[in-house]
N, CA, C and O atoms as CSV, one atom per row, in Angstrom:
chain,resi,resn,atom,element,x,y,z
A,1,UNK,N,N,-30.709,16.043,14.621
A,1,UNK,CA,C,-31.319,14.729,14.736
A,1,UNK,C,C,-31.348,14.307,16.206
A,1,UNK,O,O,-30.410,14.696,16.902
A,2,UNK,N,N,-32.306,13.559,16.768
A,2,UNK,CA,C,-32.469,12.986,17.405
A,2,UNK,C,C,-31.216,11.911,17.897
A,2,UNK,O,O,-30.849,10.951,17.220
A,3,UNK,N,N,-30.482,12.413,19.628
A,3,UNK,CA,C,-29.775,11.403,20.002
A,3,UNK,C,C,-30.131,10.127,20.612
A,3,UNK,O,O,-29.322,9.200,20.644
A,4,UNK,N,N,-31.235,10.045,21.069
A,4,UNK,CA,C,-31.950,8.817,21.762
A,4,UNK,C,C,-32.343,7.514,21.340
A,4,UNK,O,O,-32.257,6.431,21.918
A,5,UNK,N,N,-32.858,7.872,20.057
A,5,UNK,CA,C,-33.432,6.550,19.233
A,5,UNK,C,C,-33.114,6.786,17.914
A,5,UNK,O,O,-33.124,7.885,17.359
A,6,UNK,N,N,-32.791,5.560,17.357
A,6,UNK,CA,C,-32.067,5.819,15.660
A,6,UNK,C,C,-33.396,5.971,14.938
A,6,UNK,O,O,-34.473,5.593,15.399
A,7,UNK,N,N,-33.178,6.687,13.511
A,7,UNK,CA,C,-34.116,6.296,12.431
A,7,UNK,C,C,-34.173,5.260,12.266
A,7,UNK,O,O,-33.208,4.535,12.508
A,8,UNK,N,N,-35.439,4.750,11.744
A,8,UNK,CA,C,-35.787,3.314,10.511
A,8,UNK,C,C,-34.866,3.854,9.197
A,8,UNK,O,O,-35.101,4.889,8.573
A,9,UNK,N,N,-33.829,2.962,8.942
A,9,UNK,CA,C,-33.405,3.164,7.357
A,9,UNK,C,C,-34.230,2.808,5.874
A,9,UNK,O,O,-33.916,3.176,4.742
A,10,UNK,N,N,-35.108,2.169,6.200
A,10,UNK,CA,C,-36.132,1.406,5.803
A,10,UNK,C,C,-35.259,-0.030,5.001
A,10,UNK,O,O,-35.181,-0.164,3.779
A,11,UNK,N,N,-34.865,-0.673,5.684
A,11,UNK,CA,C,-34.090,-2.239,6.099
A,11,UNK,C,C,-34.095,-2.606,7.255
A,11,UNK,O,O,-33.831,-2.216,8.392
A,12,UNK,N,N,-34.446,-3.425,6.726
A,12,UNK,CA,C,-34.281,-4.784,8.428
A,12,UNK,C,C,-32.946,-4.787,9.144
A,12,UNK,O,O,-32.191,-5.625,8.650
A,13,UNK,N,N,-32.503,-4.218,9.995
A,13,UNK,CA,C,-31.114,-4.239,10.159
A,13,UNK,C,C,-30.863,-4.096,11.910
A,13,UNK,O,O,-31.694,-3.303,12.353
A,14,UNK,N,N,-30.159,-4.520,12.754
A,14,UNK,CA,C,-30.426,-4.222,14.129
A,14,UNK,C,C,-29.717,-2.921,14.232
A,14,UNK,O,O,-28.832,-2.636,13.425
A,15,UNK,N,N,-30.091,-2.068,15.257
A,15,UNK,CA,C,-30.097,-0.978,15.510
A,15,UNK,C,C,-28.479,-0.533,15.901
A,15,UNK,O,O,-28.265,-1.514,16.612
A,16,UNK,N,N,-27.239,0.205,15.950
A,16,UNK,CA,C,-25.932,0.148,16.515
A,16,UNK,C,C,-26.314,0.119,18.043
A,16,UNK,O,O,-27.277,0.506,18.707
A,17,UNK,N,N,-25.240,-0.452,18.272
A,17,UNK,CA,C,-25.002,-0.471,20.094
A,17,UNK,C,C,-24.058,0.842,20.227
A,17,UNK,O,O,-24.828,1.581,20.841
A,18,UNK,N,N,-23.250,1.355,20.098
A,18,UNK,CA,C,-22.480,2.067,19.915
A,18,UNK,C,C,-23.052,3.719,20.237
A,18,UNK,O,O,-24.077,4.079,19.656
A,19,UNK,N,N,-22.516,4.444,20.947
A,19,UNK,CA,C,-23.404,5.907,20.772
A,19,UNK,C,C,-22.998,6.546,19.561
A,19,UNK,O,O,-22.066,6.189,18.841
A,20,UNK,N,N,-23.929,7.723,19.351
A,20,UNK,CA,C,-23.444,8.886,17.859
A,20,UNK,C,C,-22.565,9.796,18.498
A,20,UNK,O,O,-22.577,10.451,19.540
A,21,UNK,N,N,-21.705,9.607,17.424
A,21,UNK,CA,C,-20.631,11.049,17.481
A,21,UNK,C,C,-20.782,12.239,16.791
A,21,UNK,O,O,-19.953,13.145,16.883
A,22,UNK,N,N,-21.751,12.305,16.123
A,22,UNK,CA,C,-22.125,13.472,15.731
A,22,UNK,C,C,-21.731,13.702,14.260
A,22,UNK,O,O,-21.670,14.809,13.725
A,23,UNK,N,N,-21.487,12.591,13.709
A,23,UNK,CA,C,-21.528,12.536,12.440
A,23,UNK,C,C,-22.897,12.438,11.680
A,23,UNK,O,O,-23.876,11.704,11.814
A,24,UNK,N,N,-22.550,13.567,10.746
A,24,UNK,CA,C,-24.114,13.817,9.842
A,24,UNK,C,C,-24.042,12.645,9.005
A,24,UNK,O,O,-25.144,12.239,8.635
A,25,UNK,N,N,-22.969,11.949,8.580
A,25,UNK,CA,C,-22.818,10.600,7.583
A,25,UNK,C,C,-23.428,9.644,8.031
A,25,UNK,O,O,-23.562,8.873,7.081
A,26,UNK,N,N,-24.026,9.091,9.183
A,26,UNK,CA,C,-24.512,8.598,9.803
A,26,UNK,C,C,-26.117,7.675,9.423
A,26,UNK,O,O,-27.112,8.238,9.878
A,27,UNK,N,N,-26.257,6.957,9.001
A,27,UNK,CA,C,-27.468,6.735,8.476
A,27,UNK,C,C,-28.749,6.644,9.341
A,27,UNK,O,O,-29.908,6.791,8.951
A,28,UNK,N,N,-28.260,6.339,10.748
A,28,UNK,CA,C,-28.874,6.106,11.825
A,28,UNK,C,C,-29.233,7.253,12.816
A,28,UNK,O,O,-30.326,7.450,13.347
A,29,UNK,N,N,-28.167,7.916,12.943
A,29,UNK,CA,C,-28.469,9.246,13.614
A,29,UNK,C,C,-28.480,10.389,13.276
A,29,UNK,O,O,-29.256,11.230,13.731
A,30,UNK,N,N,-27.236,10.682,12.046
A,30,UNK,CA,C,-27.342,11.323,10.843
A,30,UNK,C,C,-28.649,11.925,10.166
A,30,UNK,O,O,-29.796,11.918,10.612
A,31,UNK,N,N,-28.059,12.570,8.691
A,31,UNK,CA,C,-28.882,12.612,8.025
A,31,UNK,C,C,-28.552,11.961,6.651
A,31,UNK,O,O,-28.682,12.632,5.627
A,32,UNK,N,N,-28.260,11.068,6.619
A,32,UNK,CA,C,-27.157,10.541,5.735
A,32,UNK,C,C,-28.799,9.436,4.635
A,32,UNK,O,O,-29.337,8.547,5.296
A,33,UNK,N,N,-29.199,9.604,3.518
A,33,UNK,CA,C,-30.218,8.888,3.490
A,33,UNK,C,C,-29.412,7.312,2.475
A,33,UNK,O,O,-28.520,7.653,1.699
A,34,UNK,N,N,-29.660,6.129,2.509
A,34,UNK,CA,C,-29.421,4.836,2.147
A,34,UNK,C,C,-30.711,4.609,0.784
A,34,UNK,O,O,-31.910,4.880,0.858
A,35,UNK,N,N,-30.005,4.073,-0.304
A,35,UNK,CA,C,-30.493,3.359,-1.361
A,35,UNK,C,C,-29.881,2.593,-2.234
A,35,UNK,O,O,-28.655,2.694,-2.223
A,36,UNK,N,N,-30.489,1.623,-3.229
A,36,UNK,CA,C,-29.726,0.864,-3.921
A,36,UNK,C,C,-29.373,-0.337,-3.384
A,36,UNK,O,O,-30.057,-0.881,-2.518
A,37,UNK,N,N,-28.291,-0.832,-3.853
A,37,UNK,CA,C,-27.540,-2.265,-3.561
A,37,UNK,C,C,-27.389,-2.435,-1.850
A,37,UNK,O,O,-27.201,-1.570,-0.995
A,38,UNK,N,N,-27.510,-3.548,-1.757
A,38,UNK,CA,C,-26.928,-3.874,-0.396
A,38,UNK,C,C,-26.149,-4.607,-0.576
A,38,UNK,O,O,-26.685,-5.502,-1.229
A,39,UNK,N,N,-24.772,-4.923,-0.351
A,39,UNK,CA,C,-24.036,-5.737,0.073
A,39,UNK,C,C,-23.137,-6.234,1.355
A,39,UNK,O,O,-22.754,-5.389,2.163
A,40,UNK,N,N,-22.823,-7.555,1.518
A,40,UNK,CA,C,-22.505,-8.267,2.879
A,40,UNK,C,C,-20.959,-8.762,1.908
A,40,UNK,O,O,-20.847,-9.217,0.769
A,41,UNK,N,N,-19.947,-8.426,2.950
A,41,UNK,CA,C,-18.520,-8.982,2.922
A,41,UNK,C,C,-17.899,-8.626,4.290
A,41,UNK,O,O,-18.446,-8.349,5.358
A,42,UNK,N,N,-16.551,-8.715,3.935
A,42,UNK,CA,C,-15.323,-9.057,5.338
A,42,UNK,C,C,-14.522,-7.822,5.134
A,42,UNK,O,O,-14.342,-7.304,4.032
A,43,UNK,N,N,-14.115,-7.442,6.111
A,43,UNK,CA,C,-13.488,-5.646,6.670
A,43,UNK,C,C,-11.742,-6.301,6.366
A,43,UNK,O,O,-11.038,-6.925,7.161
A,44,UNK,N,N,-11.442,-5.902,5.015
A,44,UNK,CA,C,-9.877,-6.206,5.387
A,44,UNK,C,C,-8.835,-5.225,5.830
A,44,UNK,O,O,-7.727,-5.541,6.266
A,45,UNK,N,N,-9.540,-3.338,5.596
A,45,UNK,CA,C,-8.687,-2.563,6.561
A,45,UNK,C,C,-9.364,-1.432,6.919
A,45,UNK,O,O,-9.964,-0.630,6.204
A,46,UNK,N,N,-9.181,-1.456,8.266
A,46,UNK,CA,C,-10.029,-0.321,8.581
A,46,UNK,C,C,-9.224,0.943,9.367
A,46,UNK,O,O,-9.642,1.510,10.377
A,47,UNK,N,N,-7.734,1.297,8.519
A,47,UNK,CA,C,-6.977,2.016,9.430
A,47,UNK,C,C,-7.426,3.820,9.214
A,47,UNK,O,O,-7.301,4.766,9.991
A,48,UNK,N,N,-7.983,3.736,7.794
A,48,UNK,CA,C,-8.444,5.049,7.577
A,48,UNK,C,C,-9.278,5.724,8.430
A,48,UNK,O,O,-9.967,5.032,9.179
A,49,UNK,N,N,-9.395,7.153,8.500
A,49,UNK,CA,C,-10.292,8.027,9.420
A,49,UNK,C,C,-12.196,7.301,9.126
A,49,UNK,O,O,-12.146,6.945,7.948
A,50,UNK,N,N,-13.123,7.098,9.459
A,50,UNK,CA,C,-14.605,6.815,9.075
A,50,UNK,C,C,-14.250,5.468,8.000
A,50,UNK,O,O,-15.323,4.872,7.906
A,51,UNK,N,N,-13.590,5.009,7.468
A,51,UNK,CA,C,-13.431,4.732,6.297
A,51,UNK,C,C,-12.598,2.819,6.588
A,51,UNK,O,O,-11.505,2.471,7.034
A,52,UNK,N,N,-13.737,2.077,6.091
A,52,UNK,CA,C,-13.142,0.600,5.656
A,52,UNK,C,C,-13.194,-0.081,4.449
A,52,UNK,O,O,-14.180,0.071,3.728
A,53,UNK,N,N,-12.215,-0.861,4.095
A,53,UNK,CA,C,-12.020,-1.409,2.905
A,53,UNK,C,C,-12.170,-2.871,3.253
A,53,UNK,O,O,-11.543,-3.460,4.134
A,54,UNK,N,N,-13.477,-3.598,2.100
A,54,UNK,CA,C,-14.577,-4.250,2.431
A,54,UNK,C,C,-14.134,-5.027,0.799
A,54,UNK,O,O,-13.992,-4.583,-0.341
A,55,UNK,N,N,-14.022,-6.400,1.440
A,55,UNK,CA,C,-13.931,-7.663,0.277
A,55,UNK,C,C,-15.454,-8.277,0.228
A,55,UNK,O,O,-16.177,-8.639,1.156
A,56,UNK,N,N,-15.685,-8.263,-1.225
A,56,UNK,CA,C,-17.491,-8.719,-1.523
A,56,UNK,C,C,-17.107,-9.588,-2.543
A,56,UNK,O,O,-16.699,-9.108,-3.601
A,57,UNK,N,N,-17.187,-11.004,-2.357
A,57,UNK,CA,C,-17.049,-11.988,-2.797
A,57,UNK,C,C,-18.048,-12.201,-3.974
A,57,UNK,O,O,-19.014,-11.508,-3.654
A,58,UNK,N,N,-18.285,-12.713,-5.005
A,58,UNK,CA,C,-19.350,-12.961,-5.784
A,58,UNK,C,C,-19.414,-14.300,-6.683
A,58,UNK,O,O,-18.449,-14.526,-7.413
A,59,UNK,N,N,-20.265,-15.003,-6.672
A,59,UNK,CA,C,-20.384,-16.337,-7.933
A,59,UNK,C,C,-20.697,-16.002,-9.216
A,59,UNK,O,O,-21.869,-15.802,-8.897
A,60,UNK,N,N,-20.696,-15.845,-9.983
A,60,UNK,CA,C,-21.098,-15.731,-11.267
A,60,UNK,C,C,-21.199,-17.308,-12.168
A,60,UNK,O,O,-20.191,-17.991,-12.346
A,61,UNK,N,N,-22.589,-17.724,-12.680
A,61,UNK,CA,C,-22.675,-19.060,-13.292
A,61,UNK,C,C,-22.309,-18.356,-15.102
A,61,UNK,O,O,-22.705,-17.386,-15.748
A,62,UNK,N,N,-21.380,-19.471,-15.329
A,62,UNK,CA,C,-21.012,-19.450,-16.676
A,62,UNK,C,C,-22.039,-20.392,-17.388
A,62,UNK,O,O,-22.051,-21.502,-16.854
A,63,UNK,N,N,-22.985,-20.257,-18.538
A,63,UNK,CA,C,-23.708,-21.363,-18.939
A,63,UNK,C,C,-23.319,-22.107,-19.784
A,63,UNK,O,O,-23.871,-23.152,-20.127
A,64,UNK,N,N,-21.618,-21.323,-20.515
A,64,UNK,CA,C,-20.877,-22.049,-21.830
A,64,UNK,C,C,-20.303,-23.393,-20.937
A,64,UNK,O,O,-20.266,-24.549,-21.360
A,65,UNK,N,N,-20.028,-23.095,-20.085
A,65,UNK,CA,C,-18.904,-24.079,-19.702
A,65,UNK,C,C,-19.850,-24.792,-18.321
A,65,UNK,O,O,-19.314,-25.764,-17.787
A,66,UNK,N,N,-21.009,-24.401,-17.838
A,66,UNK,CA,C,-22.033,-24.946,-17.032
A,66,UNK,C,C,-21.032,-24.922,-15.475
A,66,UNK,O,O,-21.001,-25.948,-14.797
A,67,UNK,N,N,-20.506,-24.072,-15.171
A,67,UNK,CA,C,-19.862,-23.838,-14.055
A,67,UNK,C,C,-19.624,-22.644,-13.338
A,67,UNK,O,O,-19.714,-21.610,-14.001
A,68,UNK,N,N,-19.326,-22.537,-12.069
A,68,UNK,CA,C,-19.665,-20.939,-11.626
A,68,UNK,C,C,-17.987,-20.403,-11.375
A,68,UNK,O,O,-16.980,-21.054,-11.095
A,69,UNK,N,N,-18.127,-19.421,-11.532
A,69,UNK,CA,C,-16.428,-18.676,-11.351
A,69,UNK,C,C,-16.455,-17.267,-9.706
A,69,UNK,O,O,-17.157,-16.447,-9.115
A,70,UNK,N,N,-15.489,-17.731,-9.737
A,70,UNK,CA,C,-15.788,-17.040,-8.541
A,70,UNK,C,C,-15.074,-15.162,-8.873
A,70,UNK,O,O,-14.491,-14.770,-9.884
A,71,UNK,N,N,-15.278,-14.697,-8.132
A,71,UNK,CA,C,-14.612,-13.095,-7.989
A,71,UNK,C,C,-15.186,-12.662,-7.233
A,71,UNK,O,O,-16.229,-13.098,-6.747
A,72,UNK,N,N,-14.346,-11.245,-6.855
A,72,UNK,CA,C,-13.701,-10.052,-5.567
A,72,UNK,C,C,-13.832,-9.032,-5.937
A,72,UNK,O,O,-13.378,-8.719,-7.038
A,73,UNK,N,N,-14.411,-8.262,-5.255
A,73,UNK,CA,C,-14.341,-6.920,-5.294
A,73,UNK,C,C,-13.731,-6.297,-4.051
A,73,UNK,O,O,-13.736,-6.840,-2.946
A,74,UNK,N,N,-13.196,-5.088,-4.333
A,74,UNK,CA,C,-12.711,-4.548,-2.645
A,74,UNK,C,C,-13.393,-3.257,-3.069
A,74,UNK,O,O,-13.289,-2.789,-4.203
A,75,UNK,N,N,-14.214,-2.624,-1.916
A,75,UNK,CA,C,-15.548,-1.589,-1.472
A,75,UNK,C,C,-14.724,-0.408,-0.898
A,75,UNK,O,O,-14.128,-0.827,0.094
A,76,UNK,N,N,-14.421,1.040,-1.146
A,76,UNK,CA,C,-13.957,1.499,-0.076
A,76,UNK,C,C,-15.462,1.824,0.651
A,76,UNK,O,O,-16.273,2.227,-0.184
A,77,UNK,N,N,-15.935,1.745,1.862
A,77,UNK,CA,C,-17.282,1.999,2.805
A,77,UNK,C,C,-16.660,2.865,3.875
A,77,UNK,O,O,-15.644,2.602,4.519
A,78,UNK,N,N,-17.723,4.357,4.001
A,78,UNK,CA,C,-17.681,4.959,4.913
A,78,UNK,C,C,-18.166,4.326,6.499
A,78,UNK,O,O,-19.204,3.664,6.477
A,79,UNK,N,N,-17.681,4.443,7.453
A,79,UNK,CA,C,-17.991,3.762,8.423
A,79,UNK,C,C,-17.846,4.463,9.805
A,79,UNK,O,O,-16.860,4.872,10.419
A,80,UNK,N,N,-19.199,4.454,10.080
A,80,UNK,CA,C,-19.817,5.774,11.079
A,80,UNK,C,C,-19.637,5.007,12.770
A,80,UNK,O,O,-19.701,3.802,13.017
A,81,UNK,N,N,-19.405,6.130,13.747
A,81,UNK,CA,C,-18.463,5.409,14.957
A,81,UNK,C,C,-19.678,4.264,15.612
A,81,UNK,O,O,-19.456,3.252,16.277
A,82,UNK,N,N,-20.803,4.743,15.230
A,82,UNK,CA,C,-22.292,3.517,16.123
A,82,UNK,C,C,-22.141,2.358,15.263
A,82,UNK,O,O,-22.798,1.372,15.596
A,83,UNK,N,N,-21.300,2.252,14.063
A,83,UNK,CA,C,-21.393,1.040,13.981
A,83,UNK,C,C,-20.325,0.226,14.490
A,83,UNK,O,O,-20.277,-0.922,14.934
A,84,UNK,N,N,-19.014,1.641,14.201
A,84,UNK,CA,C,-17.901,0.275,14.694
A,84,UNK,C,C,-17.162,-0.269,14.633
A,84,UNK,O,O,-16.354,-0.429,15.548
A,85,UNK,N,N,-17.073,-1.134,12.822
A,85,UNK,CA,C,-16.392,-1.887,12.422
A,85,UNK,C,C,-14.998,-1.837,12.123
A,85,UNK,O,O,-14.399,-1.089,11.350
A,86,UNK,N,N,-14.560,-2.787,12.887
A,86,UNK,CA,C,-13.323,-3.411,12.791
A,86,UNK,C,C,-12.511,-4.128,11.820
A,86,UNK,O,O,-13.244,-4.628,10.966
A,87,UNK,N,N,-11.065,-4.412,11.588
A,87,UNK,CA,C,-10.910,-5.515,10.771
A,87,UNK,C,C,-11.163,-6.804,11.109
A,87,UNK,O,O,-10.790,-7.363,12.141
A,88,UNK,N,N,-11.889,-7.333,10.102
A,88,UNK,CA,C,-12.026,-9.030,10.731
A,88,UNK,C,C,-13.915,-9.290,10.277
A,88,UNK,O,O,-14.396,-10.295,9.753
A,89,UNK,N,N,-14.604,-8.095,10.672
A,89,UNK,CA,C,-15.201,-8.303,10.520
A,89,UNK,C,C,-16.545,-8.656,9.502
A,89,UNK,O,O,-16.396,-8.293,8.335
A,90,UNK,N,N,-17.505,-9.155,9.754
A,90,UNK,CA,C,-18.319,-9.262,8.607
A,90,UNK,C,C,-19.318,-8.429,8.730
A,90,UNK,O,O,-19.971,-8.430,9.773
A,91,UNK,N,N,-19.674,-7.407,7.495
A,91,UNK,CA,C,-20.706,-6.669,7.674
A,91,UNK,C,C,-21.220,-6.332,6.348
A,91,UNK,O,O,-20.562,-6.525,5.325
A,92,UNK,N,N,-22.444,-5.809,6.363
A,92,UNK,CA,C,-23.560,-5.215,5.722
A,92,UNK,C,C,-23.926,-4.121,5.065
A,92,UNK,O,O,-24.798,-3.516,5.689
A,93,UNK,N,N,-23.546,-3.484,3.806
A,93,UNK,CA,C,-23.411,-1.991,3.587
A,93,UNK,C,C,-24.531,-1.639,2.848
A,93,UNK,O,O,-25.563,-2.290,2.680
A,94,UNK,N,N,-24.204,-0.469,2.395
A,94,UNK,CA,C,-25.712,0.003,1.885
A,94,UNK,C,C,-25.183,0.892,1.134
A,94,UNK,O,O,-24.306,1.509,1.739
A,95,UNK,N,N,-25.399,1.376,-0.393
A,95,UNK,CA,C,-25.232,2.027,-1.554
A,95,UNK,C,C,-26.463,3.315,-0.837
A,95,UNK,O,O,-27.643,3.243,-0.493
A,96,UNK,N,N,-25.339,4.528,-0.862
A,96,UNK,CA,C,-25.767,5.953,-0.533
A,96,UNK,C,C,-25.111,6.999,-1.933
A,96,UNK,O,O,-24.357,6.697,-2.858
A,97,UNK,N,N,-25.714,8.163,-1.611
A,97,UNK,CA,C,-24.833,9.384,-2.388
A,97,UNK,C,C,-23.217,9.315,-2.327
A,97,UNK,O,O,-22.696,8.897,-1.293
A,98,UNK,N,N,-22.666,9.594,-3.081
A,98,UNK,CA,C,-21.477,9.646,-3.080
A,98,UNK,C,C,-20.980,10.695,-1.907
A,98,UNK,O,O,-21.454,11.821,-1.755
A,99,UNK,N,N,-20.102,10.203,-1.236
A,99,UNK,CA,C,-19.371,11.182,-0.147
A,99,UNK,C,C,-17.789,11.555,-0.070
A,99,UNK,O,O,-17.145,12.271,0.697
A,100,UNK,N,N,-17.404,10.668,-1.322
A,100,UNK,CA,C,-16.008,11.255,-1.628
A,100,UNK,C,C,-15.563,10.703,-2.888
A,100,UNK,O,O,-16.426,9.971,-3.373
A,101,UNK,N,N,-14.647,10.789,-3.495
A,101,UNK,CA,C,-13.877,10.057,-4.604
A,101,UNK,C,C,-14.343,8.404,-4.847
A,101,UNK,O,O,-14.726,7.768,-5.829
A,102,UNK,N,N,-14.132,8.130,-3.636
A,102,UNK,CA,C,-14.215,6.665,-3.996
A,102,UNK,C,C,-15.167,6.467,-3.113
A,102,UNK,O,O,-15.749,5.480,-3.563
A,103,UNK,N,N,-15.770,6.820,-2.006
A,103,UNK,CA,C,-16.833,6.173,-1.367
A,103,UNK,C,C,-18.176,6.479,-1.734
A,103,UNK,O,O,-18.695,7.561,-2.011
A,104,UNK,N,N,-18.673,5.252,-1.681
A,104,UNK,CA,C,-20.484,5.829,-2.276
A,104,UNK,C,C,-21.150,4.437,-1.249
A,104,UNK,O,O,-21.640,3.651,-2.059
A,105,UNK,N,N,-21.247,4.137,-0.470
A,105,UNK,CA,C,-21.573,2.818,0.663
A,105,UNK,C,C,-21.001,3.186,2.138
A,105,UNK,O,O,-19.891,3.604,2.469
A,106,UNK,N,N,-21.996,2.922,2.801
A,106,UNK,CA,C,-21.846,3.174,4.244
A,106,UNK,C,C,-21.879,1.661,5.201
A,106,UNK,O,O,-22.690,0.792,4.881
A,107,UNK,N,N,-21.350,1.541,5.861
A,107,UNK,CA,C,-21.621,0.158,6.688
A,107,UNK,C,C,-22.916,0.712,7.716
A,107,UNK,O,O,-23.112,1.745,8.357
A,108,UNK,N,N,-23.730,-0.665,7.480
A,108,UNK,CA,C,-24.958,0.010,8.512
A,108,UNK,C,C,-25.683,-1.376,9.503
A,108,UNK,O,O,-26.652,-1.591,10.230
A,109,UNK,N,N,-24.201,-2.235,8.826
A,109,UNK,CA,C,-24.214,-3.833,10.369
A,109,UNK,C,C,-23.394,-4.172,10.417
A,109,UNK,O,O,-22.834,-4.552,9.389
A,110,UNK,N,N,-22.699,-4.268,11.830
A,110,UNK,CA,C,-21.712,-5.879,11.593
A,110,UNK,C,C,-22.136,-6.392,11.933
A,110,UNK,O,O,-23.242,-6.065,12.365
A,111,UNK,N,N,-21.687,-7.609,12.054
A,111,UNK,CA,C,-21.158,-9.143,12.735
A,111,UNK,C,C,-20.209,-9.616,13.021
A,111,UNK,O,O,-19.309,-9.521,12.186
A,112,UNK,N,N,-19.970,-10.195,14.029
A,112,UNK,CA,C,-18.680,-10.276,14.496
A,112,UNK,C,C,-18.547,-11.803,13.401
A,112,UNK,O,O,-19.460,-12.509,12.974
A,113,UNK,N,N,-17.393,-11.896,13.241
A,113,UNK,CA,C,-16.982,-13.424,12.596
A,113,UNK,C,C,-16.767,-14.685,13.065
A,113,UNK,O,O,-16.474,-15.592,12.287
């Protein structure tokens, strides 16, 4: 792949600042291809090798009781070095092929918080 300019993932997403390390997992420089769900939550650990664990908050409206309930999920997300992410932060993932036991989502934005 190309080191100079990232692929289009085909999402709106800003491009990493970060250079490639040469990871094929990579959605951007890689060959790593993105589909499915997108979801946005907060990085609560990111001590693993590529790998952060990602809180995705959700509302759910109850119509028995006409009120919304809240719940959590925790994401394990592969997380490639152009993007970055840290703990703390807020970011953007993207539902890919499965790449291990538990990971099937790649981070492909942050934001700082």
């Amino acid at each position: 792949m190309s080191k100079d300019k990232p692929r289009d993932i085909g999402i709106d997403v800003d491009a990493p600042a970060n250079p490639w390390d040469g990871d094929l997992n990579d959605p951007f420089y890689g060959t790593l291809p993105v589909r499915g769900q997108v979801l946005r939550g907060t990085v609560l650990r990111a001590k693993a090798q590529k790998t952060v664990v990602v809180q995705v908050n959700k509302m759910k409206y109850d119509t028995k009781y006409e009120r919304y309930s809240r719940s959590s999920s925790k994401i394990n997300a592969h997380s490639p070095a152009s993007v970055g992410a840290t703990e703390g932060d807020n970011v953007t993932m993207m539902e890919c092929r499965p790449l291990s036991k538990t990971k099937s989502f790649v981070v492909i934005e942050r934001r700082d918080p």
